[in-house]
C-alpha positions in Angstrom: 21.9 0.8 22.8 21.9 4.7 22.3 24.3 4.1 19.7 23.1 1.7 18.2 20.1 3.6 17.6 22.2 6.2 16.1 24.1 4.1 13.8 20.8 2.7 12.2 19.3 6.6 11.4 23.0 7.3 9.1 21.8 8.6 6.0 23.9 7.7 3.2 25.0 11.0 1.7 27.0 9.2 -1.4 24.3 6.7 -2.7 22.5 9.1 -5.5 19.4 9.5 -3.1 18.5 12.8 -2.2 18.4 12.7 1.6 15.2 14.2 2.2 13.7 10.6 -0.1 16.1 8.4 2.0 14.5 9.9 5.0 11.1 10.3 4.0 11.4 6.6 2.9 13.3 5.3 6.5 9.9 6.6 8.2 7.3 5.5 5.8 8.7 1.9 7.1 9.0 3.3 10.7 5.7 4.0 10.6 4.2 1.1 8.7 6.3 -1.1 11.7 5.2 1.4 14.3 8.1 2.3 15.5 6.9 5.9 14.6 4.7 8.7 15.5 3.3 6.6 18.6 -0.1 7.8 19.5 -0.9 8.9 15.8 1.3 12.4 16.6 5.1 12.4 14.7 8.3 13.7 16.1 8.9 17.4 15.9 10.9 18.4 13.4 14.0 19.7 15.2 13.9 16.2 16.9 13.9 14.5 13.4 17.0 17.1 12.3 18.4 15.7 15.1 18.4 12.0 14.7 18.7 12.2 11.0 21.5 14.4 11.8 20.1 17.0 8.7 18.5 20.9 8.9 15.2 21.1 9.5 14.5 22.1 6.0 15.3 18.3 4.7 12.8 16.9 7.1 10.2 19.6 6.2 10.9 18.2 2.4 10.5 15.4 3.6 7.0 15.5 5.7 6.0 17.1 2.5 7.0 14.6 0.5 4.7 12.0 2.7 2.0 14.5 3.4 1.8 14.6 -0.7 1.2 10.6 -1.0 -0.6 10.1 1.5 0.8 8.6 4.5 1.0 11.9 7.0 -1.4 14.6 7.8 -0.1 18.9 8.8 -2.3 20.2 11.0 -0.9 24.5 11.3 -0.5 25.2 14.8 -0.8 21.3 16.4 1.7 19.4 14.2 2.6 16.3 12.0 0.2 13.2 12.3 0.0 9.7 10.8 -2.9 9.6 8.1 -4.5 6.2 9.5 -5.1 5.1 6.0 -4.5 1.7 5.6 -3.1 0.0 2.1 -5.9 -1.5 0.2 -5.5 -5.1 -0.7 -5.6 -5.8 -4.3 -6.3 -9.7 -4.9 -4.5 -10.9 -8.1 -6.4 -14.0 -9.2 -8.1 -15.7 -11.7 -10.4 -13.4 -12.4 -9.2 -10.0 -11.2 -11.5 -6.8 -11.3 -11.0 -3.5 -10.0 -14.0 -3.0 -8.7 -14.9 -6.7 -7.3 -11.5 -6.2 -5.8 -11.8 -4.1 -4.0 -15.2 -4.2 -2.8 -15.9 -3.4 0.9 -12.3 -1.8 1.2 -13.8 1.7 0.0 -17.2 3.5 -0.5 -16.3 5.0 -3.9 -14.3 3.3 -7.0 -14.1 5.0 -10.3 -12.0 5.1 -13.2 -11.3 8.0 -16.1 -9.8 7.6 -19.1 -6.9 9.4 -19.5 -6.0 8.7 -23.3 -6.3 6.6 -26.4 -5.9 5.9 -29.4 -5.5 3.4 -32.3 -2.1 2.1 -33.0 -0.1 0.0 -34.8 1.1 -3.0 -32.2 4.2 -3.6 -31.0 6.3 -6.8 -31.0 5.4 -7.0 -27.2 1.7 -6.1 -28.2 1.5 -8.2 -31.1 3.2 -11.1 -29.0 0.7 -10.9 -26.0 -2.2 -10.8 -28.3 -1.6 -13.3 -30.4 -1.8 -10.6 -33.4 0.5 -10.0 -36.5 2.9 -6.9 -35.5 1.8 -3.7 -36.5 -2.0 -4.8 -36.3 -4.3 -2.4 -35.6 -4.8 -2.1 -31.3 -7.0 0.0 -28.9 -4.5 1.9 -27.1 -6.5 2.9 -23.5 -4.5 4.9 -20.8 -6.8 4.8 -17.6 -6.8 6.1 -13.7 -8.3 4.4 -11.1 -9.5 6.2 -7.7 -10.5 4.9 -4.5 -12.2 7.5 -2.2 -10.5 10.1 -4.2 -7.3 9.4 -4.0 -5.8 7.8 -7.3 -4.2 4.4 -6.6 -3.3 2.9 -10.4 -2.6 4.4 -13.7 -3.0 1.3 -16.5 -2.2 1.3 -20.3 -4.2 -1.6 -21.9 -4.1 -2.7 -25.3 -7.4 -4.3 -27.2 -7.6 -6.0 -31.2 -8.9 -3.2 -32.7 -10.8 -5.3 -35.4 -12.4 -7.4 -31.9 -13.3 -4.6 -29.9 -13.8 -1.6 -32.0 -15.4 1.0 -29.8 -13.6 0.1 -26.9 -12.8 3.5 -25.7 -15.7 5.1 -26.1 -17.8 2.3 -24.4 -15.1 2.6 -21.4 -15.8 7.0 -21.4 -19.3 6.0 -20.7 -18.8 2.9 -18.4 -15.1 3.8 -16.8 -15.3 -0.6 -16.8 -12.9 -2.6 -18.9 -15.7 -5.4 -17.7 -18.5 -3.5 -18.6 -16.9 -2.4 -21.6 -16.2 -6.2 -22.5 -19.8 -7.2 -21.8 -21.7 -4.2 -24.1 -19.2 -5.9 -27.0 -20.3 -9.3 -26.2 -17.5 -10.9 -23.9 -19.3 -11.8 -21.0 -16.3 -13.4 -19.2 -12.5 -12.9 -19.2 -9.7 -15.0 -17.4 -6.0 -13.7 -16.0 -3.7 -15.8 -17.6 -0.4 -14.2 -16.6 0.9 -12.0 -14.3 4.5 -10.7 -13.6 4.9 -8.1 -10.6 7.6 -5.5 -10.4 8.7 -2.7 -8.4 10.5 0.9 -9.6 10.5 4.4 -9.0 7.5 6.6 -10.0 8.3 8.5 -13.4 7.0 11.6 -14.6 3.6 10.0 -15.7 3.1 8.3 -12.2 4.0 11.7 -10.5 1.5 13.8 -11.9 -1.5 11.3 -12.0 -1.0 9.4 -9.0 0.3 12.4 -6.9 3.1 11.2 -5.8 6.9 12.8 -4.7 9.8 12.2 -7.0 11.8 9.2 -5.9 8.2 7.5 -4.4 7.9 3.9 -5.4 5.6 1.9 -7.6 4.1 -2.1 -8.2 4.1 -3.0 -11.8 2.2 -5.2 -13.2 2.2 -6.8 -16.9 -1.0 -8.9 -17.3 -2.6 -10.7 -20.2 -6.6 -11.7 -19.7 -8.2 -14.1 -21.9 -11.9 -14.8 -23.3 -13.1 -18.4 -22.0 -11.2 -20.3 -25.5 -7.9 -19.1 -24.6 -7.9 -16.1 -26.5 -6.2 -13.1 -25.5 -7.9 -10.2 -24.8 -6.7 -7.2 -23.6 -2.7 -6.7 -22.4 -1.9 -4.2 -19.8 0.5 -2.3 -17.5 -0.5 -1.1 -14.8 0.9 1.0 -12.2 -0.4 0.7 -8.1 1.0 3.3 -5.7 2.7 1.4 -3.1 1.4 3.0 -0.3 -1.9 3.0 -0.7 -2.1 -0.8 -2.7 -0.6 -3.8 -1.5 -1.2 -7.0 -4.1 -3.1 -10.1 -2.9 -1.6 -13.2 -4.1 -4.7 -15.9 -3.1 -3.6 -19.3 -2.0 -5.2 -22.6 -3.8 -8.5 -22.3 -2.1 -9.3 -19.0 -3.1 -8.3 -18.3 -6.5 -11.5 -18.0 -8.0 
């Protein structure tokens, strides 16, 4: 059994992972399973070292690393503990809104714009939209916050000729809804969705304050008015451990 245990803590020192991620990463699952930090309080690090078979410097790196997204607390002088914050559930559904979304999860949702800009669109763009490429698009680059902790970083796209005045409306509003609504779409439908997974880049890093090598969900969506029309077309970026996406079943897709 001991060695079992053993085998299963081998960090793989040839797979292009820095070992302080793989660890980091081995008890962010631990923990999330609770087979970690029983009692709320984590392993010291020399006992870490040990099972990890690493110096104590790679597991301070990476504590660090989850004290920086999130998932553990450092207390000087008493230790290492579990955060307690659970992942907020993010429903992905017919009509999906940040804030109806995740309503009663957290006391305080906002959103700043990061960027913008108007641009010519891209084949992807221009495809989504149902534009000509190179039309003219609303380029917004946004960050969403949930108790003050950043949780999404979205780039949407807009018809500039449709919504002109998109991005300053959303500076005053921080609401891709409300923003909709003051320019006389009252209602907007998710039409498509495709879900992916990757490794945070720079972008990610700095808003969403997260460790290099941390992981984020992707999503591509397309929203469209109540004809059909394409509205807006958007990446966005959820850190993984602080969002988990809702898929709704049949009777509750609304």
């Amino acid at each position: 059994m001991a060695q079992a245990k053993k085998k299963e803590a081998v960090i793989e020192r040839r797979s292009g992972v820095a070992l302080w991620r793989q660890i980091a990463d081995r008890m962010r699952r631990e923990i999330g399973e609770g087979l970690l930090g029983q009692g709320g309080r984590m392993p010291p690090e020399v006992a870490l070292a040990e099972r990890f078979g690493v110096n104590r410097h790679t597991v301070r790196t990476a504590i660090a690393a989850l004290v920086q997204e999130g998932v553990l607390r450092a207390e000087q002088g008493r230790g290492t503990f579990i955060e307690g914050r659970r992942r907020l559930a993010y429903p992905i559904r017919s009509r999906t809104r940040f804030s109806e979304g995740l309503a009663g999860q957290s006391r305080g949702l906002a959103a700043d714009l990061l960027d913008h800009a108007v641009e010519p669109a891209s084949l992807d763009v221009a495809k989504a939209l149902c534009l000509s490429p190179g039309a003219p698009v609303i380029r917004l680059e946004t960050l969403s916050h949930a108790d003050g902790r950043p949780v999404s970083r979205a780039r949407g796209w807009f018809d500039a000729e449709r919504f002109a005045g998109m991005a300053e409306i959303f500076s005053r509003t921080r609401s891709i809804t409300a923003s909709f609504r003051e320019l006389g779409l009252a209602d907007y439908l998710r039409h498509s969705t495709t879900v992916t997974a990757r490794h945070a880049e720079a972008g990610d890093l700095k808003d969403l304050q997260l460790s290099p090598g941390a992981i984020v969900l992707v999503t591509i969506a397309i929203n469209v008015d109540a004809q059909g029309q394409p509205v807006q077309y958007s990446e966005t970026r959820f850190a993984a451990d602080r969002i988990e996406l809702h898929i709704p079943g049949a009777d509750e897709t609304g």
